[in-house]
C-alpha positions, 0 to 999 in steps of 0.5 A: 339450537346452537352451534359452535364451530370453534371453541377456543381458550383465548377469552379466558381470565387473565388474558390480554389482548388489543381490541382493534374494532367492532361491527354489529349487523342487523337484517330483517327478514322480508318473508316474516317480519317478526324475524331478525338477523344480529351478527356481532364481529370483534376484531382483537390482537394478541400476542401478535396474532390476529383473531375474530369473534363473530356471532350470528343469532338468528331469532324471532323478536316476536317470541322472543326465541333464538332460532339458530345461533352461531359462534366462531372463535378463531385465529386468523391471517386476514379478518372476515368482514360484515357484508353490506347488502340493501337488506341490511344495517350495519355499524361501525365500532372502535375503542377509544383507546389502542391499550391491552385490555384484560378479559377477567370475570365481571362484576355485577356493578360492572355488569349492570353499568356497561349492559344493564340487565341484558344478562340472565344467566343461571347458577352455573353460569360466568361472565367474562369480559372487560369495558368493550364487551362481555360474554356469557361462558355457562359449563353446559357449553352453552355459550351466550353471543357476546354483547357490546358495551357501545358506551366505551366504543365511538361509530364510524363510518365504514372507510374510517373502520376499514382504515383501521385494518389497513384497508383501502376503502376504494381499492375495490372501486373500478376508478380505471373503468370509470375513467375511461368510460366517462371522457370528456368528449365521448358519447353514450346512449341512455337507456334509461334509470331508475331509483328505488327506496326500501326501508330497513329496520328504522333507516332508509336505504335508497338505490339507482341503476343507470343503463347505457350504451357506449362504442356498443358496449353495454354498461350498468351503473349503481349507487346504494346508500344508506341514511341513520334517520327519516323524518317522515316521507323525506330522507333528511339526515346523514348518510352512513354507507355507499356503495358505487359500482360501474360495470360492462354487461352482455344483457341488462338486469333490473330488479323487481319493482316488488323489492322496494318501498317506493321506486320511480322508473325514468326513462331519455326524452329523447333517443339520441346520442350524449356527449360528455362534458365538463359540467358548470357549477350551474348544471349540479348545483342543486343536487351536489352542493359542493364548491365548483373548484373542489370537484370534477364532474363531467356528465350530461344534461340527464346525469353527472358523475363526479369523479373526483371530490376534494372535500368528500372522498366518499362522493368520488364516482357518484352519479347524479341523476337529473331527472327533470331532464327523463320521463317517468315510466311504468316498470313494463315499458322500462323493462321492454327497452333493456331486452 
């Protein structure tokens, strides 16, 4: 059933405007595999205005059926961003160019170049659009999802999107907390870490928690990343997204060992106290390889944190866990030690 929040007028014939990005969102739903989540977000000025265009279609790829649809048109202050989540996949679009566009009726050539045969539409129905994305106005009201046309749009990696609404990628990391907790010279308890690995659609997304203790204090640490391809049982090509995260907690949390695919629960081999230190070249050099004099890394021998990386921002305040310096251990026994 449709649902359509907000009609709007702004994508009628004629009308001008700058597209400023694109973002698709897919998520599968654990409870039945046949169902499939595809949001679209388009980003677009006009006159000096923001506006968005968001569509979300709930639907059973199985069937073939849309189960629930929803379209919002809207002018805006602040643009509405797809929320990265372990469940889901997202990707980053821009235009080749930043030129005023015009939305005009398309034609079958067109169509047929930039979306193939993607479009049934009835007698009644018409096709507005341009070179980036088109979409179906029928007089029922019924109004289709829009579709991109990715072949005029180039990818990019999350940062580089956000960059182009202004948007500082790293405002929302908690460099302070991450300073002040991981000093040279301090000490902290491990209580233990673990990593787990989930499959979405046709990436693999992998996540580690770290715990520990320090001054008292009850910290969490997490990494979530995301890679676009897997080549058998090892995640070998390029990662697209991270998230990093350290926070202070009254009580520790873990996940459910039936959340992922595969996960490996590690916990000290030794229940003494860590201290901090500016970690040699030598000490992460299998896992982060990066030149010794373009990093900061400061750790222990059970993990390290780099907290600054001239060569790949995106790395800055990620932990490496050293696992050959842990025992693995079953998800009772882990969880026993964090209550």
């Amino acid at each position: 059933m449709l649902e359509l929040q907000v009609r709007s007028d702004i994508l009628t014939g004629g009308s001008h405007f700058y597209l400023v990005g694109a973002a698709l969102a897919l998520r599968r739903y654990r409870q039945n595999e046949d169902e499939l989540q595809v949001d679209t977000y388009l980003y677009f000025e006009q006159e000096g205005k923001k506006h968005q265009f968001i569509t979300k279609n709930h639907c059973n790829i199985k069937k073939n059926i849309s189960l629930k649809k929803k379209i919002v048109i809207e002018e805006t202050e602040e643009f509405d961003f797809p929320e990265e989540t372990r469940e889901n996949q997202i990707v980053y679009y821009k235009p080749s160019s930043h030129r005023a566009v015009t939305a005009r009726e398309l034609s079958a050539s067109e169509i047929r170049n930039w979306y193939g045969n993607d479009f049934h539409t009835g007698e009644n129905a018409k096709i507005l659009g341009n070179e980036y994305f088109a979409f179906l106005r029928e007089e029922s009201d019924n109004d289709y999802m829009v579709l991109l046309s990715t072949a005029q749009l180039s990818v990019v990696h999350r940062p580089d999107f956000l960059r182009l609404f202004n948007i500082n990628f790293y405002e929302k990391r908690n460099h302070e907390l991450f300073e002040s907790v991981f000093k040279e010279g301090d000490s902290i308890e491990l209580i233990g870490m673990y990593l787990g690995i989930r499959r979405i659609s046709d990436i693999y997304a992998t996540e580690n928690f770290s715990y520990f203790i320090k001054e008292g204090k009850k910290y969490e640490y997490h990494c979530l990343e995301k890679f676009d391809e897997v080549k058998g049982p090892q995640i070998t090509n390029t990662r697209f997204y991270r998230e990093i995260s350290l926070r202070e907690v009254t009580e520790f949390t873990v996940i459910s060992d039936k959340e992922y695919q595969l996960v490996d629960y590690y916990i000290p081999v030794k229940d003494e106290p860590l201290v901090l230190k500016k970690q040699s070249k030598i000490d992460y050099d299998r896992y982060v390889p990066f030149a010794e004099n373009k990093v900061s890394v400061v750790g222990t021998p059970y993990f390290s944190i780099i907290l600054d990386n001239k060569e790949d921002a995106d790395s800055r305040d990620y932990a490496v866990i050293l696992v050959d310096h842990c025992r693995k251990t079953r998800f009772k026994k882990f969880e026993s030690r964090l209550q």
